[in-house]
KOLTOR-745068 format. One record per atom (N, C-alpha, C): x, y, z; residue number from 0; atom name. Coordinates in steps of 0.1 Angstrom, whole numbers. Layout:
<dolums>
(dolum (X,Y,Z),NUM,'CA')
...
</dolums>
This chain:
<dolums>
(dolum (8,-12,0),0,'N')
(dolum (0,0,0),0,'CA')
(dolum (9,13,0),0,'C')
(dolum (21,17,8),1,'N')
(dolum (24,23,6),1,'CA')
(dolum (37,24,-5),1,'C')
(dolum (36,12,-11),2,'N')
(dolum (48,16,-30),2,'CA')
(dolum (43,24,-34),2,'C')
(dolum (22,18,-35),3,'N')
(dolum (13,27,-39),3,'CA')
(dolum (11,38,-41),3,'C')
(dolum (7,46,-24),4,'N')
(dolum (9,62,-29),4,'CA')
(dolum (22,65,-26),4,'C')
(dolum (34,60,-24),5,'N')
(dolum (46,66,-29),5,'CA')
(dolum (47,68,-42),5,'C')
(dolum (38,58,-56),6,'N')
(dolum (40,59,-65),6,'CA')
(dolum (34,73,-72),6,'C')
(dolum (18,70,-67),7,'N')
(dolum (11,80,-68),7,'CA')
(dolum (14,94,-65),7,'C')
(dolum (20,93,-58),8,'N')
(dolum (24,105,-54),8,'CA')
(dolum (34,113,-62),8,'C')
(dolum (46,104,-65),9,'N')
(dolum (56,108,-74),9,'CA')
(dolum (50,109,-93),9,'C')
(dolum (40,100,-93),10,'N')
(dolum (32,107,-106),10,'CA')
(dolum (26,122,-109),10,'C')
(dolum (14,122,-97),11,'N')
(dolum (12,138,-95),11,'CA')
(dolum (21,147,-94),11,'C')
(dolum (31,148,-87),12,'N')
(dolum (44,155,-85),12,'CA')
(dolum (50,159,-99),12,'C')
(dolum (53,148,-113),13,'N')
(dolum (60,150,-122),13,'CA')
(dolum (49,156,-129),13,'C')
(dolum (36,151,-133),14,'N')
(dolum (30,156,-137),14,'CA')
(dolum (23,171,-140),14,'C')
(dolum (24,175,-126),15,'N')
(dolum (17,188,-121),15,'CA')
(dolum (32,195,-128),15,'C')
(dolum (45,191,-127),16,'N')
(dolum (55,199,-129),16,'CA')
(dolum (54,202,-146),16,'C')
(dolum (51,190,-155),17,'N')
(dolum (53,194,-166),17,'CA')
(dolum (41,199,-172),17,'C')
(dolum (30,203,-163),18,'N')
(dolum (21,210,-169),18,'CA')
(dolum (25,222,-161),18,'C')
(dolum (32,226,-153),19,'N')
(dolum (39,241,-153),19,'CA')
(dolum (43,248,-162),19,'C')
(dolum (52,235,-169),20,'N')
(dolum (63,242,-181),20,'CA')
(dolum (52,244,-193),20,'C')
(dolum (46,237,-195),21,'N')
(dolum (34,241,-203),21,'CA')
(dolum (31,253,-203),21,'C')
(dolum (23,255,-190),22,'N')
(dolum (14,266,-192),22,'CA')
(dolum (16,275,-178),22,'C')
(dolum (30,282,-178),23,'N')
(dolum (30,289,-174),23,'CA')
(dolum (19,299,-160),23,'C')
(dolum (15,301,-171),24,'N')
(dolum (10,316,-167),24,'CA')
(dolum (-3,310,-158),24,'C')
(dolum (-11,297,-159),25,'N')
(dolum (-21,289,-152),25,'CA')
(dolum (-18,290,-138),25,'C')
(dolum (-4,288,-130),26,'N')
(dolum (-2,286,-123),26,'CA')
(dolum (-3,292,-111),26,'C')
(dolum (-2,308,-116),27,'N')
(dolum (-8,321,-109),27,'CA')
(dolum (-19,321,-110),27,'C')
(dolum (-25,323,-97),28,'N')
(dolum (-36,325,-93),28,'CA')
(dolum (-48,340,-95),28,'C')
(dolum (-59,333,-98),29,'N')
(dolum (-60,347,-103),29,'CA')
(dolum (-63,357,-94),29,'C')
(dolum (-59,357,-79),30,'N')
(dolum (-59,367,-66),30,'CA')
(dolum (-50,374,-66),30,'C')
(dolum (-41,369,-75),31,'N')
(dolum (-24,377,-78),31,'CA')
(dolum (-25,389,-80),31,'C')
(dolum (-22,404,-75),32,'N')
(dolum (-26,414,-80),32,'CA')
(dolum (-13,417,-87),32,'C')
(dolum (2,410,-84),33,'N')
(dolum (9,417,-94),33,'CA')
(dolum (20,403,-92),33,'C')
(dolum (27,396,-109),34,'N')
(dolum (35,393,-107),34,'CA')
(dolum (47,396,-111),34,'C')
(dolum (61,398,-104),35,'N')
(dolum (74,400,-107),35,'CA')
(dolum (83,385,-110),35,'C')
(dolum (89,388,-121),36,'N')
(dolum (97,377,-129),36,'CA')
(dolum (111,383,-124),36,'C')
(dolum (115,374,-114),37,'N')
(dolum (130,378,-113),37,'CA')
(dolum (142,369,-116),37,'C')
(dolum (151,370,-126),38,'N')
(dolum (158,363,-131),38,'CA')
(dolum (174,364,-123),38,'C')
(dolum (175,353,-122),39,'N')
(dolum (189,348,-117),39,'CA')
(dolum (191,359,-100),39,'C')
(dolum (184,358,-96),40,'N')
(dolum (188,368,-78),40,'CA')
(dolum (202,371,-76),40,'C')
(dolum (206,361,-79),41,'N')
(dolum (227,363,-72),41,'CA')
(dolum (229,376,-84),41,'C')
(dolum (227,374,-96),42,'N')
(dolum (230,385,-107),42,'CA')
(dolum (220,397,-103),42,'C')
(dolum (209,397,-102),43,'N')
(dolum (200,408,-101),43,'CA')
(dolum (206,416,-82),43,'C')
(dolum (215,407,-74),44,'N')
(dolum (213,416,-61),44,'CA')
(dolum (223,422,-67),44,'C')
(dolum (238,414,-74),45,'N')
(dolum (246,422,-73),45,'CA')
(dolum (247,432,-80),45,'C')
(dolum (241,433,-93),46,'N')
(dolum (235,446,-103),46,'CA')
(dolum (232,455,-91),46,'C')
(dolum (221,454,-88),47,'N')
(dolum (214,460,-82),47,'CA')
(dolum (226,475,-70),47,'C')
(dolum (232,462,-65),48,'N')
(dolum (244,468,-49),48,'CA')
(dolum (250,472,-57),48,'C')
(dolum (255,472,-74),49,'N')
(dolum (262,480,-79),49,'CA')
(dolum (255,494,-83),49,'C')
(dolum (245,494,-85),50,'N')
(dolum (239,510,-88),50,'CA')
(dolum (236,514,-77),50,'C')
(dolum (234,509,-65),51,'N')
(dolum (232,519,-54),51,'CA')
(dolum (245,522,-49),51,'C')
(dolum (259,513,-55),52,'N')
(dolum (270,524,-48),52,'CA')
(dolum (274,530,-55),52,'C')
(dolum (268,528,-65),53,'N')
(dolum (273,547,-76),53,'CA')
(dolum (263,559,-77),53,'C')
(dolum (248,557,-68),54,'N')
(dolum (243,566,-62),54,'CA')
(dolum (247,569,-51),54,'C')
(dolum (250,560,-42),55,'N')
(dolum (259,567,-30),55,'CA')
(dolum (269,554,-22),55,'C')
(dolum (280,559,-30),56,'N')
(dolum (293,548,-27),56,'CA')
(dolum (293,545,-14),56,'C')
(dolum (296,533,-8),57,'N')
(dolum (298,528,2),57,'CA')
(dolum (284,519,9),57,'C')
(dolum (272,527,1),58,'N')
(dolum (256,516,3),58,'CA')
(dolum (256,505,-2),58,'C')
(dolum (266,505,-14),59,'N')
(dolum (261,490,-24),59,'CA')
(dolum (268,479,-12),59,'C')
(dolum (276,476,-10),60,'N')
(dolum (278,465,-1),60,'CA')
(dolum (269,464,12),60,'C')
(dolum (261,472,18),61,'N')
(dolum (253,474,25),61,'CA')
(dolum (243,469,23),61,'C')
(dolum (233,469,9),62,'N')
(dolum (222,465,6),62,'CA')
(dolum (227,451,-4),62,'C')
(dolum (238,454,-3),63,'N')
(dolum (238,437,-10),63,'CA')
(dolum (240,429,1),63,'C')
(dolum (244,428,7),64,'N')
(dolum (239,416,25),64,'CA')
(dolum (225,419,26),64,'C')
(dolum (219,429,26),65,'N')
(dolum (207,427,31),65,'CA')
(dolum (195,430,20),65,'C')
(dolum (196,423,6),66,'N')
(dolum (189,424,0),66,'CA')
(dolum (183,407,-4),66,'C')
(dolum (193,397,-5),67,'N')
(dolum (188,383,-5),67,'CA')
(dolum (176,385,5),67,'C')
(dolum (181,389,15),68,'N')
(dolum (168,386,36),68,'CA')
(dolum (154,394,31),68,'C')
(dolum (156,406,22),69,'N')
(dolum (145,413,22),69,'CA')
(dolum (136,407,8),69,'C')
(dolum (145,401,0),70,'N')
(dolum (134,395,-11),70,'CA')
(dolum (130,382,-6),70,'C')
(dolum (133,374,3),71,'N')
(dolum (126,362,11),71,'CA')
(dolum (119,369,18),71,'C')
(dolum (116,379,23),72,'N')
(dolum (110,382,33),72,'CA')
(dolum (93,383,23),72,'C')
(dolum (98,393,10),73,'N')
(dolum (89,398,1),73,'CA')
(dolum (83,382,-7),73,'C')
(dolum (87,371,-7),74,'N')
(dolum (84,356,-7),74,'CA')
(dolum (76,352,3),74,'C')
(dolum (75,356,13),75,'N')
(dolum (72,350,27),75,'CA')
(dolum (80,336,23),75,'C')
(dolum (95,335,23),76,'N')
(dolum (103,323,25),76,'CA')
(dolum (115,330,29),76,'C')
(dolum (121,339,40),77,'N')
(dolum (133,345,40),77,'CA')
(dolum (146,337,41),77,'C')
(dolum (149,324,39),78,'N')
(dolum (156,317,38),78,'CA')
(dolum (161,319,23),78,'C')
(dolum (153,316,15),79,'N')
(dolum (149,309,1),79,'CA')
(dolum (154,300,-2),79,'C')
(dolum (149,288,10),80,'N')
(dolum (150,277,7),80,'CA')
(dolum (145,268,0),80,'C')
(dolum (153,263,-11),81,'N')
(dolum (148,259,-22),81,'CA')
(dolum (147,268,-32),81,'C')
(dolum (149,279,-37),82,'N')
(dolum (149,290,-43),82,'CA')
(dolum (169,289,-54),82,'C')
(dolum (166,284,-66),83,'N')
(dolum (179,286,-69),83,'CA')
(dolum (183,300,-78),83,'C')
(dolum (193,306,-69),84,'N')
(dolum (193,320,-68),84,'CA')
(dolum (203,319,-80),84,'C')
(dolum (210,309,-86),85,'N')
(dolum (217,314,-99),85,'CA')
(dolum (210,312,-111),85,'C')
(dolum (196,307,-112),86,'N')
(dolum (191,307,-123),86,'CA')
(dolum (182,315,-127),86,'C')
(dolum (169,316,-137),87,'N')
(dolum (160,323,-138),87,'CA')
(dolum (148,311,-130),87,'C')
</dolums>
């Protein structure tokens, strides 16, 4: 019984994933009032800590430590565990 819904389980699992890749955009809910696509995080914090230290030198390493904690926070997952921060 339980090969069973181990099996089961791992069917739904792959399944539900490759109808992600499918269809995208299904997967958002339509309560969503806004969604942001953010590609690759490790690239986007460090961009990012680099324009804020050439608006004011010496912030960008500042908000680059504390910009990974504040976009998990904006996830409600502040870890981002499970989150692979080098891809899209």
């Amino acid at each position: 019984m339980r090969i069973l819904s181990l099996a089961t389980l791992l069917f739904v699992l792959i399944t539900h994933s490759i109808s992600a890749q499918d269809a995208p955009l299904e997967m958002i809910p339509g309560s969503a009032s806004l969604v942001i696509r953010l590609q690759a995080p490790e690239t986007t914090v460090a961009e990012l800590a680099a324009f804020i230290n050439k608006v004011q030198p010496g912030l960008g390493d500042l908000a680059k430590g504390q910009l990974p904690a504040a976009l998990g926070l904006g996830l409600s997952n502040p870890t981002l565990a499970g989150v692979d921060q080098t891809q899209d």
